[in-house]
VOFITOR-967786 format. One line per field, with one value per residue: residue in three letters; x, y, z of N, C-alpha, C in turn. Coordinates in pm, 1 decimal, decimal comma. Example, Ala and Ser with C-alpha at 12.3 -4.5 7.8 and 13.67 -1.06 7.14 Angstrom:
<recs>
resn = [ALA;SER]
n.x = [1319,0;1285,0]
n.y = [-569,0;-225,0]
n.z = [780,0;708,0]
ca.x = [1230,0;1367,0]
ca.y = [-450,0;-106,0]
ca.z = [780,0;714,0]
c.x = [1320,0;1290,0]
c.y = [-330,0;3,0]
c.z = [780,0;787,0]
</recs>
This chain:
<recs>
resn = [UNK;UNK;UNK;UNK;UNK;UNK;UNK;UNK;UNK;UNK;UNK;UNK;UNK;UNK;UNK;UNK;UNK;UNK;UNK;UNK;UNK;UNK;UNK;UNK;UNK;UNK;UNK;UNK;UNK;UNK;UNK;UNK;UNK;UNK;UNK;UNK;UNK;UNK;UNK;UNK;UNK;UNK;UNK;UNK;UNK;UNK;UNK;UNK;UNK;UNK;UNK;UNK;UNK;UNK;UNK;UNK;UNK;UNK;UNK;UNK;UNK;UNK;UNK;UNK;UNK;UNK;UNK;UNK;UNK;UNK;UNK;UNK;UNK;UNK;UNK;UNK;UNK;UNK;UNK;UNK;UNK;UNK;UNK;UNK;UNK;UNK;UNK;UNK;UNK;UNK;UNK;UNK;UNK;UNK;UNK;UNK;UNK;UNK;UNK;UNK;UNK;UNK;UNK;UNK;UNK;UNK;UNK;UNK;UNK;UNK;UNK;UNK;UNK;UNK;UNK;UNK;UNK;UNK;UNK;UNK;UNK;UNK;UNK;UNK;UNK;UNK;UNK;UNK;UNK;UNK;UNK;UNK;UNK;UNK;UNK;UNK;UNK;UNK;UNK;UNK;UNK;UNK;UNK;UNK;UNK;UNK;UNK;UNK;UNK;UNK;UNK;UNK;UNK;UNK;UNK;UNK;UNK;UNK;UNK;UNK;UNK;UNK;UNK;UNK;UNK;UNK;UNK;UNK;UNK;UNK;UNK;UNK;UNK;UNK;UNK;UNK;UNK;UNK;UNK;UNK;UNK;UNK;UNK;UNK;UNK;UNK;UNK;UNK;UNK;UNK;UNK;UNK;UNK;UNK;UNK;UNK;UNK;UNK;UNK;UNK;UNK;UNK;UNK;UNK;UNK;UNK;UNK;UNK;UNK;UNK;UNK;UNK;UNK;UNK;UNK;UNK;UNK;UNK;UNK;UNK;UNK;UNK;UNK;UNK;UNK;UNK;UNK;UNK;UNK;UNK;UNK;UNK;UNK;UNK;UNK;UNK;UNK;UNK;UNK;UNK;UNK;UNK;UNK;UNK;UNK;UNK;UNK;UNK;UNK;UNK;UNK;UNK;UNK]
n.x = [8340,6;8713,8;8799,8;8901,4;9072,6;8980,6;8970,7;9187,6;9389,0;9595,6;9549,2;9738,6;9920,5;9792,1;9770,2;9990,5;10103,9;10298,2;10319,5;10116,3;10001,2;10164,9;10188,3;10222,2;10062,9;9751,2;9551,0;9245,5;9261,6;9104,4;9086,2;9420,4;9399,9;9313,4;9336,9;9268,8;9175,7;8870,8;8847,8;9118,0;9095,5;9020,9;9298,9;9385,5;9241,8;9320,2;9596,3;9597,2;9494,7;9683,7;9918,5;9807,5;9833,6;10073,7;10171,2;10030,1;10133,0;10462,0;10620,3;10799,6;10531,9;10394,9;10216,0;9982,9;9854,9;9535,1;9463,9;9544,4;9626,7;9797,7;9917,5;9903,6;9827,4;10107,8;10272,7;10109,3;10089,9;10458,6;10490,0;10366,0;10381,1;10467,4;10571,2;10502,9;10599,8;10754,3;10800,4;10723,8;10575,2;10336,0;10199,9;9868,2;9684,4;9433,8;9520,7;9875,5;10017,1;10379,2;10568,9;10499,7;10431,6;10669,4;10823,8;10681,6;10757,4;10679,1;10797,4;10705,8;10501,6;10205,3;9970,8;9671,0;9326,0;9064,7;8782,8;8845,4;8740,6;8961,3;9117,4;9382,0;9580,8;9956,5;10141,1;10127,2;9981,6;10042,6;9846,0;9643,0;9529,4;9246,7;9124,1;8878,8;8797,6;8570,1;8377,6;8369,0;8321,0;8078,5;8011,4;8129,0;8161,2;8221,3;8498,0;8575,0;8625,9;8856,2;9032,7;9068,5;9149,5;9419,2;9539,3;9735,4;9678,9;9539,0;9644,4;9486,1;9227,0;9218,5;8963,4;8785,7;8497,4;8190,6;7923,0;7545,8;7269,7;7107,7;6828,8;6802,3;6993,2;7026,0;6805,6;6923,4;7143,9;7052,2;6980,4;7234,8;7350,0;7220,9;7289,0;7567,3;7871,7;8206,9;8423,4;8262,1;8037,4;7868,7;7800,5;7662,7;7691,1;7653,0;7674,0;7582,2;7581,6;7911,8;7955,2;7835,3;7959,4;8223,6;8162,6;8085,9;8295,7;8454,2;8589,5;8646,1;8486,5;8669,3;8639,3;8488,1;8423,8;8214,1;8302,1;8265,2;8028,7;7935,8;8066,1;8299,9;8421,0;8647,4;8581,8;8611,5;8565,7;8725,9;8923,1;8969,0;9054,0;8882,6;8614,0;8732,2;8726,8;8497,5;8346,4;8481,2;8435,7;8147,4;8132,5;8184,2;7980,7;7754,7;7804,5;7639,8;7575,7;7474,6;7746,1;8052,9;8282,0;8486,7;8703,3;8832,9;8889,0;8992,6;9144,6;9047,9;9331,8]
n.y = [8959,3;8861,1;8594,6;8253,9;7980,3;7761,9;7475,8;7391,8;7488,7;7294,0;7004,1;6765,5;6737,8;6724,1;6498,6;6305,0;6538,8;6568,7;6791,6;6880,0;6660,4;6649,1;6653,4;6919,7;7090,7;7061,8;6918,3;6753,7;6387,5;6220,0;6378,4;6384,5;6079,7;6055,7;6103,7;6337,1;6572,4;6736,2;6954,0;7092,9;7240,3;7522,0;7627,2;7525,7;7727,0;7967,8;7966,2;7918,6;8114,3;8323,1;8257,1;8307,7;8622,1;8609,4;8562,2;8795,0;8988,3;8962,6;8970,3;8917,2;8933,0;9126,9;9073,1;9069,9;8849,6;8786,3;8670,5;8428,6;8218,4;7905,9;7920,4;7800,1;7840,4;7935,3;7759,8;7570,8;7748,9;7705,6;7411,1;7346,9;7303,7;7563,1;7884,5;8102,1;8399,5;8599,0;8940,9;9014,7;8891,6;8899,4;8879,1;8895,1;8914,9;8878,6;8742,4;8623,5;8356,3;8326,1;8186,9;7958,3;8043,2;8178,0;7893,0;7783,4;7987,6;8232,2;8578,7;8854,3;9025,4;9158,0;9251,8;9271,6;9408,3;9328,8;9461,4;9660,0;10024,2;10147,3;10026,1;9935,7;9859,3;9763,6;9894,4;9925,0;9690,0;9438,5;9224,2;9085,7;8832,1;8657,7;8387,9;8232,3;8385,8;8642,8;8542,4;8537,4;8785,9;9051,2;9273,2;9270,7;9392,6;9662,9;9618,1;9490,4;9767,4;9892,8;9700,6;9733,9;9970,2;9969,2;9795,6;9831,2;10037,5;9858,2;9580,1;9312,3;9138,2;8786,1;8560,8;8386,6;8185,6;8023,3;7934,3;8043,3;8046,0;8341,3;8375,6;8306,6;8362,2;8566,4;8505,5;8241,1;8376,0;8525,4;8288,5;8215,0;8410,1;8392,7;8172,0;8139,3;8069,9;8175,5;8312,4;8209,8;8175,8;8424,6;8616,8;8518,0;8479,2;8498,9;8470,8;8708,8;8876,9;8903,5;9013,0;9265,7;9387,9;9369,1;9577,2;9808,1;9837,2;9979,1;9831,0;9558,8;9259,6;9013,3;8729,9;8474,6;8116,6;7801,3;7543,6;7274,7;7003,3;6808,5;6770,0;6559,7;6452,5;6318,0;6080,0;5728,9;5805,5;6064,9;5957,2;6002,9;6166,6;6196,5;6260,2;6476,0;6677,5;6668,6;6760,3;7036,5;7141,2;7132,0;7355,6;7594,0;7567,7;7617,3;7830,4;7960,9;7715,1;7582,5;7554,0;7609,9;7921,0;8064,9;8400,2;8676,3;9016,3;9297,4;9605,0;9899,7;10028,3]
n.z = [9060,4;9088,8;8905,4;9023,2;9019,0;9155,7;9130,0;9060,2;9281,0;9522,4;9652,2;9763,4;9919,7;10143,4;10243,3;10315,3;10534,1;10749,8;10970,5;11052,5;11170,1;11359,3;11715,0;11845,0;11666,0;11736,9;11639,1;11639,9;11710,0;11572,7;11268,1;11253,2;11230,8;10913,1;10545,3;10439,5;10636,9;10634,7;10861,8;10836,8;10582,8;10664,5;10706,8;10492,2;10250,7;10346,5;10308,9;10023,8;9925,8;9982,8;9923,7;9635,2;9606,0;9667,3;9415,0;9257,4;9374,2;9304,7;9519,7;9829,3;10118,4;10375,4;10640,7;10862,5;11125,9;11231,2;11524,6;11651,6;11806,2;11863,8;11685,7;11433,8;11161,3;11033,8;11057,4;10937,6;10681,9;10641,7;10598,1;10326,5;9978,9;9925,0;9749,8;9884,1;10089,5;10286,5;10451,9;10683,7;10963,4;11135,1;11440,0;11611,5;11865,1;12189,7;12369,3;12416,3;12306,2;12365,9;12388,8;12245,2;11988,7;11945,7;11889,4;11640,6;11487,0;11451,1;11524,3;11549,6;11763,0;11843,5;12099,2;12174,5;12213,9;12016,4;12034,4;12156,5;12210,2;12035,6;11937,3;11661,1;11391,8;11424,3;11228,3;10877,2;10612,5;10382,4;10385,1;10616,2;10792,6;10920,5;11041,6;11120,5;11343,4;11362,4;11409,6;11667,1;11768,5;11873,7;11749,8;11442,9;11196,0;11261,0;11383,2;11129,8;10962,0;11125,3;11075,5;10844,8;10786,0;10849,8;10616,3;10306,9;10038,1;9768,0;9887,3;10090,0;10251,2;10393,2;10498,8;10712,2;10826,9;11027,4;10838,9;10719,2;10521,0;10410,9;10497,3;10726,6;10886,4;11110,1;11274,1;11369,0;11496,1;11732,2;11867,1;11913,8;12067,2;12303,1;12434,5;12445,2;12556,2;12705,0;12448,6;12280,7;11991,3;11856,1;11649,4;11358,2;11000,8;10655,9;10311,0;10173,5;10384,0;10411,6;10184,1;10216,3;10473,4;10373,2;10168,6;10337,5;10464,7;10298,8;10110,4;9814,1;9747,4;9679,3;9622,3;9704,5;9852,7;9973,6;10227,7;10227,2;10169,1;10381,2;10712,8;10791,6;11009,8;11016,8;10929,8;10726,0;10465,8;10432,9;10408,3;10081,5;9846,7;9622,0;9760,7;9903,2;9721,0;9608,7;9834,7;9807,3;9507,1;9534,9;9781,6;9600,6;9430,3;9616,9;9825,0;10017,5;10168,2;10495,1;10670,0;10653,2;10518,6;10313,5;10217,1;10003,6;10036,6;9910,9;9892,8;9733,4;9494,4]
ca.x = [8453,1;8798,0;8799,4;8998,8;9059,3;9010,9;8987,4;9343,5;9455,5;9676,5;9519,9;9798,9;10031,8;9775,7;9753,4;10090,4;10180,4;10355,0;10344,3;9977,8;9952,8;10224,4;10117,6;10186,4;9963,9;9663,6;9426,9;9233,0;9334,3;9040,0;9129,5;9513,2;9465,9;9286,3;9424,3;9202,6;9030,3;8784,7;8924,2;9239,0;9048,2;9057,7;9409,7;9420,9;9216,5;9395,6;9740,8;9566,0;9499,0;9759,0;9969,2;9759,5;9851,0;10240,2;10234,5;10015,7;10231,0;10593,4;10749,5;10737,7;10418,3;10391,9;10123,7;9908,2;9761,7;9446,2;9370,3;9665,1;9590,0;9871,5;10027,7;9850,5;9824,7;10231,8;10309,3;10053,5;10149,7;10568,0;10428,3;10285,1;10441,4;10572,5;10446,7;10419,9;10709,4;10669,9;10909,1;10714,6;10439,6;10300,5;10086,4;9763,5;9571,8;9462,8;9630,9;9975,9;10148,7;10438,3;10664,8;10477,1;10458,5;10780,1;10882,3;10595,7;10817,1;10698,8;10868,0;10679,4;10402,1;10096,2;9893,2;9559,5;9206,3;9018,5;8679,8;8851,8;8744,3;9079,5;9217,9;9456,1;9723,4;10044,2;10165,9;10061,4;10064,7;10001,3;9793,6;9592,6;9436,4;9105,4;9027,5;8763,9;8742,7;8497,6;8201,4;8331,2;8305,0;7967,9;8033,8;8256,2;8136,1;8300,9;8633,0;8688,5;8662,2;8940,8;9176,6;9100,2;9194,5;9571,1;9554,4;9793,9;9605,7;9527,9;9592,2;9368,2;9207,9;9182,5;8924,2;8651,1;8393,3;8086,1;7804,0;7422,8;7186,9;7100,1;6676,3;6831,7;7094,5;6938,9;6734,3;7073,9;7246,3;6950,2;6980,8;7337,6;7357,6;7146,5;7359,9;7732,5;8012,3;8343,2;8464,7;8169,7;7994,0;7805,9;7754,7;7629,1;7739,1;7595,8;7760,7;7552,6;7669,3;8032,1;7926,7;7801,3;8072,6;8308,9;8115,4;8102,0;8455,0;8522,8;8634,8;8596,4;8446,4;8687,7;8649,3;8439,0;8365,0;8215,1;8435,2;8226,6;7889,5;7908,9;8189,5;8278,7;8503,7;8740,1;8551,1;8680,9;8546,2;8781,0;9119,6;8944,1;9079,1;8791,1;8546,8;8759,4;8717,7;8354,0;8317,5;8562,7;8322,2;8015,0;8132,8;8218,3;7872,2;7684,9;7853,9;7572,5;7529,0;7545,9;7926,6;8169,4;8299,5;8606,4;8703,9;8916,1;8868,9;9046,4;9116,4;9092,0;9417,3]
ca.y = [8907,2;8780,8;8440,5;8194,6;7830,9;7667,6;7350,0;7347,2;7425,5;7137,4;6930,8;6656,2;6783,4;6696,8;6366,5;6321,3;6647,9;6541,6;6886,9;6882,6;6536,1;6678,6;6695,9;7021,2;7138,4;7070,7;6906,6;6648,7;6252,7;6191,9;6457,5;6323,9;5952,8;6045,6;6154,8;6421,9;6575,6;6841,3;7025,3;7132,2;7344,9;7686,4;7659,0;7545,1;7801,7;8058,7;7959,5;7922,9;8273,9;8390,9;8221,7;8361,4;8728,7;8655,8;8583,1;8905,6;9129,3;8949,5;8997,6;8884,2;9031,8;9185,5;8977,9;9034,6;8727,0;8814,6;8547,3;8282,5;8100,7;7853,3;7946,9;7721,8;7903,3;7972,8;7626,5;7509,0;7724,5;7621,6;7317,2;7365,1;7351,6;7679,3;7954,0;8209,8;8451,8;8746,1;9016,0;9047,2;8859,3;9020,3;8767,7;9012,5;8817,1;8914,6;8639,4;8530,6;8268,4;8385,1;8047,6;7827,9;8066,1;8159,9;7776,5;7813,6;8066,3;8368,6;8670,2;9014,6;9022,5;9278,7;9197,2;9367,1;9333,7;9329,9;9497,5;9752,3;10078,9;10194,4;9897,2;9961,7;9742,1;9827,7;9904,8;9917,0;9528,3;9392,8;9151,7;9020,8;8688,3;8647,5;8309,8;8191,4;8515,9;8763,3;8473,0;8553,4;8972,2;9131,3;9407,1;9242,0;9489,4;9788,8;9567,4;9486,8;9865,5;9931,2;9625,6;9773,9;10125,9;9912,9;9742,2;9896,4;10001,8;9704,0;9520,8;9224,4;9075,1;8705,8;8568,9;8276,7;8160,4;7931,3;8039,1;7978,1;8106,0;8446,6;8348,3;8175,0;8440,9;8683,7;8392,8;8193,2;8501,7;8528,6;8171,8;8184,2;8526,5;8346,2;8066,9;8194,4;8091,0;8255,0;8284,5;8150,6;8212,9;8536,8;8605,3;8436,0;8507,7;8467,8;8500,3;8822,3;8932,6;8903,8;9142,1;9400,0;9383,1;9431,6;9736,3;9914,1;9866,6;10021,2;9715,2;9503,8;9126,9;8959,6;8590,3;8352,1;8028,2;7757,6;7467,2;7130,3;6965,3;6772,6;6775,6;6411,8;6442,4;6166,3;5912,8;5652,8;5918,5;6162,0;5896,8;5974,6;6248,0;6230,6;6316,3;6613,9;6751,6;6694,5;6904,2;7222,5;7207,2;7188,5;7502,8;7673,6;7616,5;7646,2;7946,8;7954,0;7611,1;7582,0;7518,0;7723,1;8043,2;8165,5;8504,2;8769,0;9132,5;9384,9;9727,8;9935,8;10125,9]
ca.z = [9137,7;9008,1;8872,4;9076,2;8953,1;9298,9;9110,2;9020,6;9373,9;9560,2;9786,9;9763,8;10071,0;10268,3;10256,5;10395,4;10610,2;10909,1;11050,4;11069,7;11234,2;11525,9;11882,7;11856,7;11576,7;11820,9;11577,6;11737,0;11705,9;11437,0;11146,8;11230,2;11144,1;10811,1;10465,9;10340,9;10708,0;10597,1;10954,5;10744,6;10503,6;10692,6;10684,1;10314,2;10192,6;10377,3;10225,5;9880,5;9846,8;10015,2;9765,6;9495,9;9658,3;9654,5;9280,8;9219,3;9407,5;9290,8;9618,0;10010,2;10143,1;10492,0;10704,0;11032,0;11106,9;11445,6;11650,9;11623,6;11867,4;11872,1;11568,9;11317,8;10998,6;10968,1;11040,0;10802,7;10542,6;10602,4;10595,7;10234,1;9835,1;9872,3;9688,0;9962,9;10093,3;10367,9;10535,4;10842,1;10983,8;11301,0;11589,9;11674,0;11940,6;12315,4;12517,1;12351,9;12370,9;12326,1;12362,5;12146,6;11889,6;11895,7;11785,9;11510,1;11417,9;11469,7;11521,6;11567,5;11838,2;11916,9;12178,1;12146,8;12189,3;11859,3;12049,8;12242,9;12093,4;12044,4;11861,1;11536,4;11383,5;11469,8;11107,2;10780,5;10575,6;10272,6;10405,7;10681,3;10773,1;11027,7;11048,8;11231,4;11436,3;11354,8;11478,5;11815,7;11867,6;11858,5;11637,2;11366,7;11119,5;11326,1;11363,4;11003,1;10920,8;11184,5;10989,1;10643,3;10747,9;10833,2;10477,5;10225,1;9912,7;9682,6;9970,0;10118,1;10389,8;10438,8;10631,3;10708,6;10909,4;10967,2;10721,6;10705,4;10403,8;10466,7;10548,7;10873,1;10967,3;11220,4;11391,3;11432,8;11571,2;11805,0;11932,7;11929,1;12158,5;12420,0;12505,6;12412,7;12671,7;12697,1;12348,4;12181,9;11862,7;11919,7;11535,9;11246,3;10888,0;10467,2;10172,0;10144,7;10526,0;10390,4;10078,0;10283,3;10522,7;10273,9;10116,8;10436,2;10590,4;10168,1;10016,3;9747,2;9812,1;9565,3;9633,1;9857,8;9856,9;10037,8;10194,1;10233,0;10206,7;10481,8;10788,3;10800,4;11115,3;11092,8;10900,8;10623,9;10329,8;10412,2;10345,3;9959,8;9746,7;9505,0;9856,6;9895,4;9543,4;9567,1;9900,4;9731,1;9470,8;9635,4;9785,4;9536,3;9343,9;9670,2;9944,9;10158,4;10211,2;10606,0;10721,5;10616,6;10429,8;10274,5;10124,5;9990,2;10040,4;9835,7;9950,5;9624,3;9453,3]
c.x = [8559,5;8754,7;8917,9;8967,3;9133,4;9032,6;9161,9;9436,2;9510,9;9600,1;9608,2;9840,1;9908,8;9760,4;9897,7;10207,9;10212,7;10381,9;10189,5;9940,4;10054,8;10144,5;10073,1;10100,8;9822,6;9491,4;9396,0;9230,4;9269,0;9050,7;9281,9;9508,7;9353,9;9367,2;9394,2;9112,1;9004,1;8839,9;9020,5;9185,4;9044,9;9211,0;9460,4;9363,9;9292,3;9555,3;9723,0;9608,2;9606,9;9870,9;9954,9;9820,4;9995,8;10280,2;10156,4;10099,1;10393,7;10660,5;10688,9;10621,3;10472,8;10251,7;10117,0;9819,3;9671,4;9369,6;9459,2;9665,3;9754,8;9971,2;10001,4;9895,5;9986,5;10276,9;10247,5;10142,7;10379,0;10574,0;10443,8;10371,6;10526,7;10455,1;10429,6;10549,9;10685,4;10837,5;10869,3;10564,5;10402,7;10166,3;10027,2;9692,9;9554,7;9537,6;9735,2;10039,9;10239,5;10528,9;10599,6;10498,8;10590,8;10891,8;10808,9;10649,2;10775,2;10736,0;10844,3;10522,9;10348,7;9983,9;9750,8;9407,5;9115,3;8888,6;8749,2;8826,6;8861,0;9178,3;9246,2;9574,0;9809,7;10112,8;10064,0;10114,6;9983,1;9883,1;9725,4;9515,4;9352,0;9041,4;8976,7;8761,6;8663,1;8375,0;8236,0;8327,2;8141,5;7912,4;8110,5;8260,6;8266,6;8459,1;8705,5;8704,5;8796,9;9056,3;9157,6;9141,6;9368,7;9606,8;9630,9;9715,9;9651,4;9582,4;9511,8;9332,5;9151,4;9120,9;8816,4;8597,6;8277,3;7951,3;7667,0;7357,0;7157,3;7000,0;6690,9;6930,8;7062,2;6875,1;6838,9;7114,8;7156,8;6973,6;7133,6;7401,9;7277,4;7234,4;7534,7;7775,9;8102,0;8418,9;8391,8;8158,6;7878,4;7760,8;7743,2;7627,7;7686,0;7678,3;7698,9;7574,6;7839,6;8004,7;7948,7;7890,1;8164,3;8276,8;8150,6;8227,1;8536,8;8618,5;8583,3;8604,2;8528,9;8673,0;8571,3;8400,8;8285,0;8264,8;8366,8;8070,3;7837,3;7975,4;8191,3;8349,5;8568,1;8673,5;8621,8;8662,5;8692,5;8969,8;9066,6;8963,6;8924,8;8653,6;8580,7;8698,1;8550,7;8291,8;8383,2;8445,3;8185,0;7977,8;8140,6;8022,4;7723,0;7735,7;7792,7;7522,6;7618,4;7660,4;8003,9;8171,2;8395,3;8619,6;8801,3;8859,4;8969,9;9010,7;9125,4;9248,8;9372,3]
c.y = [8851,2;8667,9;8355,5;8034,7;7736,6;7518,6;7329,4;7349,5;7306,0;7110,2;6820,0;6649,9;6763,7;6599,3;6285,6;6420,1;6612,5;6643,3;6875,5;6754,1;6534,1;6679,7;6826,1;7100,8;7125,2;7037,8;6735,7;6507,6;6210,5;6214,4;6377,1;6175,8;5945,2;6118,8;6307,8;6493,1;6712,0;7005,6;7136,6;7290,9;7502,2;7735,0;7650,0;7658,7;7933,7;8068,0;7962,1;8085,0;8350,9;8404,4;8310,5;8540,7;8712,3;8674,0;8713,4;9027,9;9056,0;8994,2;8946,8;8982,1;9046,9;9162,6;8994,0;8965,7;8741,1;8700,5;8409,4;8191,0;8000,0;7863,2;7817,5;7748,8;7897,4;7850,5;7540,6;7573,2;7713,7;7473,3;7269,7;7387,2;7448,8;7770,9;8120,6;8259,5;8544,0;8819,9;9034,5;8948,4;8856,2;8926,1;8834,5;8902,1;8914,1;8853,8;8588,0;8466,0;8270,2;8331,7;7958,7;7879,9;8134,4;8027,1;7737,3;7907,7;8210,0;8450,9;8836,6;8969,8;9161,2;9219,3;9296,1;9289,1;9427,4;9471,2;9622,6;9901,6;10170,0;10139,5;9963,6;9884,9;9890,2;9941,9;9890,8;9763,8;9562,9;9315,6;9077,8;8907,8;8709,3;8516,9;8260,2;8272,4;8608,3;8646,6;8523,8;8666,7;8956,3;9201,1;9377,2;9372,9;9612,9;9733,3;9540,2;9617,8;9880,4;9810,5;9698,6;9867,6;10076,3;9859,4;9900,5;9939,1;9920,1;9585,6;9429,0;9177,1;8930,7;8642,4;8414,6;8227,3;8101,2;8036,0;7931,6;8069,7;8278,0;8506,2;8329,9;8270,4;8537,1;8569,1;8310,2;8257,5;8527,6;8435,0;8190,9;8258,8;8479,4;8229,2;8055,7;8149,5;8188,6;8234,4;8211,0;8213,4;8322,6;8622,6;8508,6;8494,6;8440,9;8544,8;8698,0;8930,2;8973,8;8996,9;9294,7;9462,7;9461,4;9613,2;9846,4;9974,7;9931,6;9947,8;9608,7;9323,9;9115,0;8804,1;8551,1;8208,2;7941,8;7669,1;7328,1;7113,0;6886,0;6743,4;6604,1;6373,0;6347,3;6021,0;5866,8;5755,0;6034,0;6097,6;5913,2;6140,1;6303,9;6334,1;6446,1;6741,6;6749,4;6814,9;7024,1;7211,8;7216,7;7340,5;7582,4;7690,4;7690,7;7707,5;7941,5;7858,6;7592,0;7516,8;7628,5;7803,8;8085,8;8255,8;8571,1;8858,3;9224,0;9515,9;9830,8;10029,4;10258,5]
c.z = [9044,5;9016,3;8965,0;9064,0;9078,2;9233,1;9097,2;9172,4;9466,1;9649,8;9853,6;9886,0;10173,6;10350,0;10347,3;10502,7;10740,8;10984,8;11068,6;11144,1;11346,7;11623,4;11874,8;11767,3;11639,1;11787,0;11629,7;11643,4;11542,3;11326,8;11136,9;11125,1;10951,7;10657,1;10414,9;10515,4;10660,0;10732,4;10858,8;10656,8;10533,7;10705,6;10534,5;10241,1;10264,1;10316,1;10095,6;9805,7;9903,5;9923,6;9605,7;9519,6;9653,3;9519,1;9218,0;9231,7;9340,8;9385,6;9716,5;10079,8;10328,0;10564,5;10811,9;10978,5;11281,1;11458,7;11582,0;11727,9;11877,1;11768,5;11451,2;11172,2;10980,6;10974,9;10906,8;10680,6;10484,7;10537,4;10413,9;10122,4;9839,1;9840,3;9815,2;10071,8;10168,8;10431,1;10603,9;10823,4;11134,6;11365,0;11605,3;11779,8;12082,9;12393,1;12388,4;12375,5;12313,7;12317,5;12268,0;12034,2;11844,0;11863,7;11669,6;11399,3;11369,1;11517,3;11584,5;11629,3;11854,4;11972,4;12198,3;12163,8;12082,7;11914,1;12137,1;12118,6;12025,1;11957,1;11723,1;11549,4;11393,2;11382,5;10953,3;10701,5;10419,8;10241,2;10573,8;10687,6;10889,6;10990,4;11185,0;11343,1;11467,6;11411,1;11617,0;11863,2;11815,9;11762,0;11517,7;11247,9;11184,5;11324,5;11250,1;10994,7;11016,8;11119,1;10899,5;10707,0;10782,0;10742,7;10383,1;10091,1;9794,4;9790,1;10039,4;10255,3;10394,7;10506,1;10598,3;10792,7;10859,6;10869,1;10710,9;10578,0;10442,6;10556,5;10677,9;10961,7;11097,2;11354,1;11458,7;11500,0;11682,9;11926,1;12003,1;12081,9;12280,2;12497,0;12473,5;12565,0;12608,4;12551,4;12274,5;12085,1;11929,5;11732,3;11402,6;11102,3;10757,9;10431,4;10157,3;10279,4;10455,3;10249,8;10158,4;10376,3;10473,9;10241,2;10218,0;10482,8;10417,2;10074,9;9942,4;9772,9;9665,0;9533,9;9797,8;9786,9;10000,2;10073,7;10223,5;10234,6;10326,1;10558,3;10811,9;10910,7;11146,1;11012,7;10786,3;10508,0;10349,4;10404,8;10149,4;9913,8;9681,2;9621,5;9896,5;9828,4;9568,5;9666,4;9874,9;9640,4;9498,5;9696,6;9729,3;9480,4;9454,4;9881,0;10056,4;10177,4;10365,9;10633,4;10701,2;10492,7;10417,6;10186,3;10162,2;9983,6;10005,3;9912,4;9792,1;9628,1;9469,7]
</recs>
C-alpha cells in the first residue's frame, strides 16, 4: 500500500468549526459542545484523502459523493483548510433532498438506487466517496463493482464503515441480518473484507485505517487534542479493532 503520513494530517479546524456545530449540520448536541468529537472523523478522513487526491492529480477533481444524506461531507470539507478543489460534484442517493442540499451547495443531482440491478453513475469521475453506506445493502460487493466500472482510470474510491476483526465477521452479519430495521446495518466488514472487495470490483486497496479505540460520545476526553492523536493512531496500528474503517481504492492506469 502507499504510505500516507496520517500523523501529520490537521486535526486543528476542528476544534473550532462553526459549520459543524450548526443546527443544520445535524450532529447531535453532545459531539457539538466538545472540541475534538470522535463523530467528526468520517468526515475528516474523507476530506483527508480527498485532499491527498487533489495534490496527486494537480487539478479540480470530478466527485460523486452516494448517500449524502443531508449534505454533510461538502459542508465539512468547505468547512476545512482548503486543499481540495472539484469541477463537478454529483449527489447519488435514493431520496434527495434536494433543498437542503442545494444550500450545502450542491449542484448536480442523480437520484438512484444503489441495489437496483440496473444502477450506473451517471458519468465518468475522478472520484467517489461512500461513507457509511455499503453496511446498509446486502450485496455491497456487487455495488462497488458497478462504482468502479464509473471510476476514471487511476481514479479512486473513498469509503468507510464500522469494522470488526475478521474471526467475528460472518457471525456479526448473521446477528445483524436478523434484527435490521429500515436502513439498518445488514453487513459487517474487516480490514481483510475491504481487501477482497477491492480485488474483485479490480482495484487496488491503497489505504485503510482504523479511526478510534474507544467512541467517547461527548465526554470531557474528547475537549483533548492529545486523546484524539491517540485514537488516529490506535487506528492506524490496529484496523480491525472493532469501530471503524477508512480507505482508499485505486482503480489501476
Amino acid at each position: 500500500m502507499k504510505t500516507y503520513d496520517t500523523s501529520g494530517w490537521d486535526i486543528g479546524f476542528l476544534a473550532d468549526n462553526q459549520t459543524v456545530r450548526a443546527k443544520r449540520f445535524g450532529m447531535p448536541s453532545a459531539a457539538k459542545a466538545v472540541r475534538y468529537p470522535l463523530r467528526l472523523l468520517r468526515y475528516w478522513f474523507g476530506y483527508q484523502l480527498l485532499r491527498e487526491e487533489c495534490v496527486r492529480a494537480g487539478r479540480p477533481l470530478s466527485v460523486a459523493e452516494i448517500g449524502v444524506h443531508r449534505g454533510q461531507m461538502l459542508e465539512f470539507v468547505k468547512s476545512a483548510p482548503g486543499g481540495v478543489s472539484w469541477s463537478k460534484w454529483t449527489a447519488v442517493d435514493a431520496v434527495m433532498l434536494t433543498d437542503k442540499l442545494t444550500r450545502a451547495g450542491y449542484g448536480d443531482f442523480f437520484e438512484a438506487n444503489l441495489e437496483d440491478p440496473g444502477f450506473a453513475l451517471p458519468a465518468t469521475y475522478d472520484c467517489t466517496i461512500l461513507l457509511h453506506v455499503l453496511e446498509h445493502l446486502s450485496r455491497p460487493e456487487d455495488v462497488l463493482k458497478k462504482i468502479a466500472a464509473g471510476i476514471a482510470p487511476g481514479g479512486s474510491l473513498i469509503g468507510g464503515f464500522p469494522v470488526v476483526p475478521e474471526c467475528f465477521r460472518e457471525i456479526r452479519e448473521s446477528q445483524v441480518r436478523k434484527t435490521a430495521g429500515p436502513m439498518g446495518h445488514v453487513s459487517i466488514f474487516s480490514p481483510e473484507r475491504v481487501r477482497r472487495m477491492a480485488r474483485e470490483a479490480g482495484l487496488i486497496t491503497e489505504f485503510y485505517s482504523g479511526a478510534f479505540f474507544m467512541r467517547s460520545k461527548g465526554s470531557v476526553l474528547e475537549n483533548s487534542a492529545s486523546w484524539m492523536r491517540f485514537n488516529l493512531a490506535w487506528g492506524r496500528m490496529f484496523p480491525w479493532w472493532p469501530g471503524e474503517i477508512y480507505w482508499l481504492m485505486r482503480k489501476p492506469v
